[in-house]
Each structure stands twice: as C-alpha cells, then as structure tokens.
C-alpha positions in Angstrom: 27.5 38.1 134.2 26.5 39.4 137.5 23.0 39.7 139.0 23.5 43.5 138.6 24.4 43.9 135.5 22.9 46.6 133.1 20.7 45.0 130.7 21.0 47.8 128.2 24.8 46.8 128.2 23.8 43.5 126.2 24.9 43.7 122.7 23.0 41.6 119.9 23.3 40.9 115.9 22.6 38.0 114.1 24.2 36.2 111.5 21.8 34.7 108.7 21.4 30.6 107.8 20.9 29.8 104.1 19.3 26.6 103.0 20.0 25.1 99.3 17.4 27.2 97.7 18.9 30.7 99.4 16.3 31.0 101.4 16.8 32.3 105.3 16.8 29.3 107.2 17.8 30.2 110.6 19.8 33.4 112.5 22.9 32.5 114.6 22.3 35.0 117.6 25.5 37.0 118.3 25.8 38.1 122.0 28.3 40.5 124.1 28.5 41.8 126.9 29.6 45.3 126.7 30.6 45.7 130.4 33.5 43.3 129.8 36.9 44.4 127.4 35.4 46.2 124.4 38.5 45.5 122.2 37.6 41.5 122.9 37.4 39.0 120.5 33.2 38.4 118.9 33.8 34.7 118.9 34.7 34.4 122.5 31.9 36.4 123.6 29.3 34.7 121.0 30.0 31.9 123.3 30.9 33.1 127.2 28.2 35.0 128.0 25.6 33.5 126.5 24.2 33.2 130.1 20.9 32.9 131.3 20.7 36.6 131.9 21.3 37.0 128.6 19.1 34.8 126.9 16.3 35.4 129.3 16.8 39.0 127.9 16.8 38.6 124.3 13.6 36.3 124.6 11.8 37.6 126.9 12.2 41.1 127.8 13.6 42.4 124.4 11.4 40.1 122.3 13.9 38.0 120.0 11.1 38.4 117.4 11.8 41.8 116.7 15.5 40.4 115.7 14.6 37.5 114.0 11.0 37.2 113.2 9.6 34.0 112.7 12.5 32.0 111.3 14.7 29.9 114.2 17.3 31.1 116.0 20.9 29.5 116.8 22.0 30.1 120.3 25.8 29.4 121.4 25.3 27.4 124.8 28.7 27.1 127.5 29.3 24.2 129.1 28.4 25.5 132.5 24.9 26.9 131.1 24.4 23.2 129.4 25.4 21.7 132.7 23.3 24.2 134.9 19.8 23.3 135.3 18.4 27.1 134.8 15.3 27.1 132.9 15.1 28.0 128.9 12.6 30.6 128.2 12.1 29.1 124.8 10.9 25.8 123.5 12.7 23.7 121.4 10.5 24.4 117.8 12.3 28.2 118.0 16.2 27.3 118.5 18.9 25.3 117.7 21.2 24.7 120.5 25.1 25.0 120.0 27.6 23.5 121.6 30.8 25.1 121.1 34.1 23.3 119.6 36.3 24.9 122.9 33.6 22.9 125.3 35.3 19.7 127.1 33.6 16.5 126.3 32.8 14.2 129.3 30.3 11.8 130.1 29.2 14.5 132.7 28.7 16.9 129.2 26.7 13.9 127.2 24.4 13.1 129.7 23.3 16.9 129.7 23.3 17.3 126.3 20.7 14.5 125.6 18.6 15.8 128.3 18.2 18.7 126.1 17.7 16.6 123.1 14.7 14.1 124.8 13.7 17.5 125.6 13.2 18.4 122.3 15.8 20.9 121.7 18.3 20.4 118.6 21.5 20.4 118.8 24.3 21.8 116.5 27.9 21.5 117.0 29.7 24.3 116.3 33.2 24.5 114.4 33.4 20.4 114.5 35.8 18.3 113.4 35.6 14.6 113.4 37.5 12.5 115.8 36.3 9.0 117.0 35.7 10.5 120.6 33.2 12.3 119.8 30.7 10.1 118.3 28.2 10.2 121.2 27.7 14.1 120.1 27.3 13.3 116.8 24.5 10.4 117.4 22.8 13.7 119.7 23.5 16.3 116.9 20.8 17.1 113.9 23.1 19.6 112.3 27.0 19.5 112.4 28.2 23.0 111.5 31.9 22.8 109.5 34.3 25.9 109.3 35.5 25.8 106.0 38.4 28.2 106.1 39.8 25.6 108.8 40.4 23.1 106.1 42.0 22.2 102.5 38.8 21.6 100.3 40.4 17.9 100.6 40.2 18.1 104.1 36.5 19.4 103.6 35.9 16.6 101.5 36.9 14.0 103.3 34.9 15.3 106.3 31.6 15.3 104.1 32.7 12.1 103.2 32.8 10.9 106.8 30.1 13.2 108.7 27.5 11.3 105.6 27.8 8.2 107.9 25.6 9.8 110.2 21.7 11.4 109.5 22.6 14.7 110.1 22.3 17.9 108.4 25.5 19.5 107.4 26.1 23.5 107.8 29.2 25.0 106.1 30.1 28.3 107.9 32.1 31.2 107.1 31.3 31.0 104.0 32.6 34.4 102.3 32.3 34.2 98.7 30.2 32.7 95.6 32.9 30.1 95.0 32.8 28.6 98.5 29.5 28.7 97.9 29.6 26.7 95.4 31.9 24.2 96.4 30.0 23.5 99.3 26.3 23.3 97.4 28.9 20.9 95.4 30.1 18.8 98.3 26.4 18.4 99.5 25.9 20.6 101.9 22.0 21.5 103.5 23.2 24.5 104.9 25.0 27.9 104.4 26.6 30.8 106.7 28.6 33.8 106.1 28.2 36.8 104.3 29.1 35.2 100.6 25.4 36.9 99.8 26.4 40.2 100.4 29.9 40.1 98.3 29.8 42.0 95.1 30.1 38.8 92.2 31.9 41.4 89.4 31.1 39.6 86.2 33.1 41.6 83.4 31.1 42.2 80.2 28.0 40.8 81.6 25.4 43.7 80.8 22.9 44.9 82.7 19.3 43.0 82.3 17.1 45.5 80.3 14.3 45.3 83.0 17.4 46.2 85.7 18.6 49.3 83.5 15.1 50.9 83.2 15.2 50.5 87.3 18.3 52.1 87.1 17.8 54.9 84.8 14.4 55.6 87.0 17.0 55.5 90.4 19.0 58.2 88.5 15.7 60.5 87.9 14.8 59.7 91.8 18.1 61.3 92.7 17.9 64.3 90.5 18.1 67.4 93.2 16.1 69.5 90.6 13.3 66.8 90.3 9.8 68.9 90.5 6.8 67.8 92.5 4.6 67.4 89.0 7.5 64.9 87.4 7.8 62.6 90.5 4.1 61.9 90.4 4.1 61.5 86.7 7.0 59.1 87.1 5.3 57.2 89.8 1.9 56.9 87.7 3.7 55.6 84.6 4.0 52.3 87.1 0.6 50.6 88.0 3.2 48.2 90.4 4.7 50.8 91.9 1.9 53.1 92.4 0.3 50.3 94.4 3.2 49.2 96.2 4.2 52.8 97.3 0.5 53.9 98.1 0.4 50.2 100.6 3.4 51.2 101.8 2.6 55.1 102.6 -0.6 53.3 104.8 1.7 50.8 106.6 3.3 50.5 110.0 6.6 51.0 108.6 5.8 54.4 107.5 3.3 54.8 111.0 1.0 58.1 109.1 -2.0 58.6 111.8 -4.8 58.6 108.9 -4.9 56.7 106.0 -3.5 58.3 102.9 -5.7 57.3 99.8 -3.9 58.9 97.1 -0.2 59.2 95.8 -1.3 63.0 95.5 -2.4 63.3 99.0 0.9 61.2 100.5 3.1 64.0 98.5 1.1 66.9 99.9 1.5 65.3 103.0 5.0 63.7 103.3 6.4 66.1 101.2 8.8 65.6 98.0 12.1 64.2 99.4 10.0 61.3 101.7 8.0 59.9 98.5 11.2 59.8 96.9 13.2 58.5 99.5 10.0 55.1 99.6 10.1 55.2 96.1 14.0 54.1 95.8 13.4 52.0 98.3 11.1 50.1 96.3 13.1 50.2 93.5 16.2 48.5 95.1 13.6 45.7 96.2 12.7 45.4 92.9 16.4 45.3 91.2 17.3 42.7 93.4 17.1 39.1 92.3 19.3 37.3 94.7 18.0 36.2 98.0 15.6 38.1 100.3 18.1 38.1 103.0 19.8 40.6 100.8 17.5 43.4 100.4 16.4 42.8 104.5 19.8 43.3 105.1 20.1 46.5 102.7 16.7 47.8 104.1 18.4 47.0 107.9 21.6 49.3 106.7 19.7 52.3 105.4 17.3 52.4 108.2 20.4 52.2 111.0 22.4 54.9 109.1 19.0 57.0 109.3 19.3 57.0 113.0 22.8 57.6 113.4 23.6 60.0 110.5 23.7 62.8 113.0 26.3 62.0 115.7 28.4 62.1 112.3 27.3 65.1 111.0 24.3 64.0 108.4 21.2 64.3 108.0 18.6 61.1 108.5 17.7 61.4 104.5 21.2 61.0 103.4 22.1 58.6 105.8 19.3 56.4 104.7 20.2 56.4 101.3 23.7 55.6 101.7 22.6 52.3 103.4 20.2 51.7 100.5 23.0 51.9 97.8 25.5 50.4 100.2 24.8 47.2 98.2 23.4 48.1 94.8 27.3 46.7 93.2 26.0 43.5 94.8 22.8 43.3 93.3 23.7 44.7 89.6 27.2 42.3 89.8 28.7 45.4 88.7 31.6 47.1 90.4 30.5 50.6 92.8 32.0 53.3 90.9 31.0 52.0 87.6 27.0 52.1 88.9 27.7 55.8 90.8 28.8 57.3 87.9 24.4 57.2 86.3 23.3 58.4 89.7 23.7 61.7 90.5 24.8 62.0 94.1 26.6 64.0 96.2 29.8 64.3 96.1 30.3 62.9 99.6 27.7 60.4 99.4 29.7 58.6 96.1 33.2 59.0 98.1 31.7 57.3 100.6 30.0 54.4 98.4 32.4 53.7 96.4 35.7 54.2 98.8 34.0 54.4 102.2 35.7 57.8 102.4 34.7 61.2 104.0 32.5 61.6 107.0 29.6 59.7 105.1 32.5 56.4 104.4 33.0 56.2 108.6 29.1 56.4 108.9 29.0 53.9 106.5 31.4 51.9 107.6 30.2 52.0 111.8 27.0 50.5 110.5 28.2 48.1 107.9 30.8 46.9 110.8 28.2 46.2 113.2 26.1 44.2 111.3 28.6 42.2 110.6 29.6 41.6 114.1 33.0 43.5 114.3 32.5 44.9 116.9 35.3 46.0 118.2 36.1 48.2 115.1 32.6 49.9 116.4 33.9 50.2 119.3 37.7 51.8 118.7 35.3 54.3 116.6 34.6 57.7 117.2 30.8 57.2 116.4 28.1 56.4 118.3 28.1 53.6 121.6 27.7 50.0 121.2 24.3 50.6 123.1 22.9 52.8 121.1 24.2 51.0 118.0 22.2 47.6 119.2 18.9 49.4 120.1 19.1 50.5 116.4 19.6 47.4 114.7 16.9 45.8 117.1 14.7 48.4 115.6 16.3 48.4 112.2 15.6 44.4 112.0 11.8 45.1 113.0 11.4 47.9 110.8 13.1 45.6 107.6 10.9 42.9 108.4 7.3 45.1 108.4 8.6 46.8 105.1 9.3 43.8 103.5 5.8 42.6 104.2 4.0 45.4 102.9 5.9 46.1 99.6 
C-alpha cells in the first residue's frame, strides 16, 4: 500500500476463535484494502495487505480494542512483512501471528520467523498441510490451523494423527456446520473457526423449552403495534430480572442518557414507548439464547449495523434494528424462520425479509449479514451503502455489542 493511501479506505471484520467449551478464544482480523479491485477475492486480501500501514492502523489509530475487546487477535502476516524488519505496534500477549500456506519456505523465511517467536510472538500456520519440509515451522508453530473442507475426514484424520507428534495446538477452520463441529471436537481438536455457530441446527419435533416459549410469547406482546404505555410497564414489572437488567441498561453507556434514569417509569416518560420496547427485546433475545456468547454479540453487532444503515435503504433505524435482532432467533430456538415469525406479529416486510431475505428490508438484511461475514464483494456489487461506511459501522457496532453485553 502506498505511503498515501487513505486510511479510511481500510476495511476490517473479524472472524471469531472457539475453544472446546464455545467460548471466544481469539478473532482472526480480516483486512482489505478498498483502493485496490473491489470484486477481489477476501482471502487474498486477508493476507496481501496486511502491511504495516495497515496494522499500525487497526492498533493504533483505530484502536483494535473497539473490534475485538480484550480477547487476542489473529493477524495474517506476508512474507515480505515477516522478512521486513518494521516495528509491531503490538506485543506478543495480544496476537497470534500467521503465516500464510501461499508463503515460500526458505531458510531466509525460518530464521525470521523464530526471531518473532524468541520474541515472544506466536505463531500459527495458516491452511497447513503436512509435508516433511516443513518441520522447522512446525517446531516454531504453537497452533497449526487445518482447513477442513480441503480434506476427506480420512485425510483430516490422518493429519491429527500426524500433527499430535508435535506440542501444538490444533485449529480446525472453516468450520460451517454442527456436524463438522463435531467431528472435529471428535478428532481432538483445541480449536474452532467458521460460522457453524450461527447456522440454524433444525431439530424436527424437538419442542420449545417452557422457559424459551414464555420468552417468546412475551417477544410477541413486545411487537404488538397496539401495545399501550400502562401494559409495557406492567409487563416489564411482572420480571424482577428484567426490570433490573433494563433499568442498568437504560443508565449505561450503551444507551449514553445524560442523567441518570432511576425508574422504569421515568426511562418510558423519557425514551418514549417504542425505545423501552426496542431494550426490552433486546434483552429478551439475550435471554433466549443458550448457545455461545459469541452468538448473541454477533446478533446484537447485526441489529445495531442495520440501525445505522436502514435509511440509505429506505427504513427507519427502529426497524432496522429489529431485523438484525431476529436475524438469528431460528438459530437460537433450533427452529426453522417462518415457523417462529408466524407468533410474532411483524410487518409484513420485516417477516419477508427474515424469513426469505426478500423486499427492501431482505437486501438490508442481507448487506449487513454479508459483511460480517466477510463477503465482501457481494457488499460491494450492492446498491447499498460503501464499504467505508459499512466498516466504520461494524467498528462501532463491535464496541457498542461489547458495552451492552456488559451491562445486561
């Protein structure tokens, strides 16, 4: 990247790390530079331009914090940036170091490589598969990441097999649904990336846990466009939980009030009707979901995204936010969309767009569903909004999750 290069032209997402227990490990940091071919492949730029520029922007003049908060981060290094000696803005107890599968291997590549390590740095290798010449990385390497879509699951297994020689971790990537998953918590595996969290599981004839309809049925009277002021509060009270999560919440930096709001009266005086019960689902959904955190941060990263862009699509902010909030209630009830839809009573547009990501709503939907996931260049054939100003909201979006999550 050029010295002159815009820095508001660097686009970031990150990818989450599971460990055996689903609980966030790490975030793989996604990188592009949106100067360069927007139709371009994510995996190439994931790894080219991971530059100095680059990193010295995420971690020190965006704040990588803000992105990924106090877990570690996985950063894809080239070999020139590995060979350069440019100083890392970052110590080694915040990141993991990867070195991609397209680098050449040389002596000249080794020797840099455990500079970094006696450094302190970790190292991953990234898309690996074993062959004898590579052995000096792997005696370097604490975590050897696997694509598992690369390989037969005999394949796979004999890898584990052979990779267990060494005393590193092992990572299985693109992992994209429960049964890989599986497989791989089966084949011993430390580690776990891909979106296999966020995939609807349908389990047919599997009824909703008791607890989980009452949230639902109290969802369906949130939703009610003819709710009154007097029944919101009464539902609220019913609650002693929810009463104090939502009054914690109303006083917290997510919301931002300037004075403290003391009662659940006083926050719908002062926020009005359709803000109470916009926090209120919100604390819901937190509450309905019993898989990992990572999905609800991710649900609460959605909603708050489609808040800022509903209008370039025609939306309001309210609606928008919603739609990212039930964007993955199929998910956490294992039960398919339209089957869930059907006891809330949404728009018509805002249940086309849920359940087949149709109508203006579905592309709103679908631009900030796409962009988290790192498809970029579906954003970016789009008629919504820029690459740009989709990154500065999922920068803010990722902050925002993560202070939420905190309070409630």
């Amino acid at each position: 990247m050029s010295d002159d290069a815009d820095l508001s032209s660097i686009i970031i997402a990150r990818q989450p790390i599971f460990d055996r227990h689903y609980n966030t490990y790490a975030y793989e940091l996604l990188f592009r530079n949106n100067q360069t071919s927007q139709s371009a492949d994510l995996d190439y730029y994931s790894g080219d331009i991971a530059t100095t520029r680059v990193i010295n922007y995420s971690f020190l003049e965006l704040g990588i914090e803000r992105v990924i908060g106090n877990h570690l981060a996985f950063v894809n290094l080239t070999r020139n940036f590995i060979l350069s000696d440019d100083p890392i803005p970052f110590g080694g107890e915040r990141v993991v170091l990867e070195v991609l599968e397209n680098i050449e291997v040389d002596e000249e590549l080794i020797n840099a490589v455990k500079k970094l390590a006696l450094s302190g740095y970790h190292i991953a290798l990234d898309d690996f598969i074993f062959h004898e010449s590579l052995r000096p990385l792997i005696e370097l390497a604490s975590i050897i990441k696997v694509d598992i879509l690369s390989l037969s699951e005999s394949e796979l297994r004999h890898h584990v097999e052979r990779l267990r020689e060494f005393p590193v971790k092992l990572l299985a990537e693109k992992v994209e649904t429960k049964a890989e998953f599986e497989l791989c918590m089966e084949l011993g595996f430390d580690y776990f990336q891909g979106y296999f969290f966020c995939r609807p599981e349908i389990i047919k004839d599997n009824p909703i846990p008791d607890n989980k309809i009452k949230l639902l049925e109290l969802l369906g009277k949130l939703q009610d466009p003819d709710i009154e002021f007097k029944t919101i509060e009464a539902i609220i009270r019913q609650d002693p939980g929810l009463s104090l999560k939502l009054l914690r919440l109303l006083n917290s930096a997510a919301i931002g009030f300037p004075r403290q709001i003391n009662s659940l009266r006083e926050g719908l005086v002062i926020l009005g009707l359709k803000a109470i019960k916009t926090w209120t689902t919100l604390i819901v959904m937190s509450e309905m979901s019993s898989g990992p955190a990572e999905l609800i941060h991710m649900t609460l990263v959605r909603a708050k995204m489609a808040e800022k862009i509903a209008a370039q699509f025609g939306c309001s902010p309210d609606s928008g936010f919603l739609l990212g909030l039930f964007s993955t209630i199929d998910t956490i009830l294992s039960k398919p969309m339209d089957e869930i839809i059907k006891s809330i009573p949404l728009s018509n547009e805002s249940s086309l767009a849920l359940i087949s990501r149709g109508g203006i709503k579905g592309q709103l939907l679908n631009c900030v569903t796409d962009y988290c996931e790192g498809h970029w260049n579906k954003v970016a054939d789009s008629t919504g909004p820029s690459l740009e100003v989709m990154s500065s909201a999922y920068t803010e979006a990722c902050h925002w999750a993560t202070i939420t999550l905190d309070t409630i």
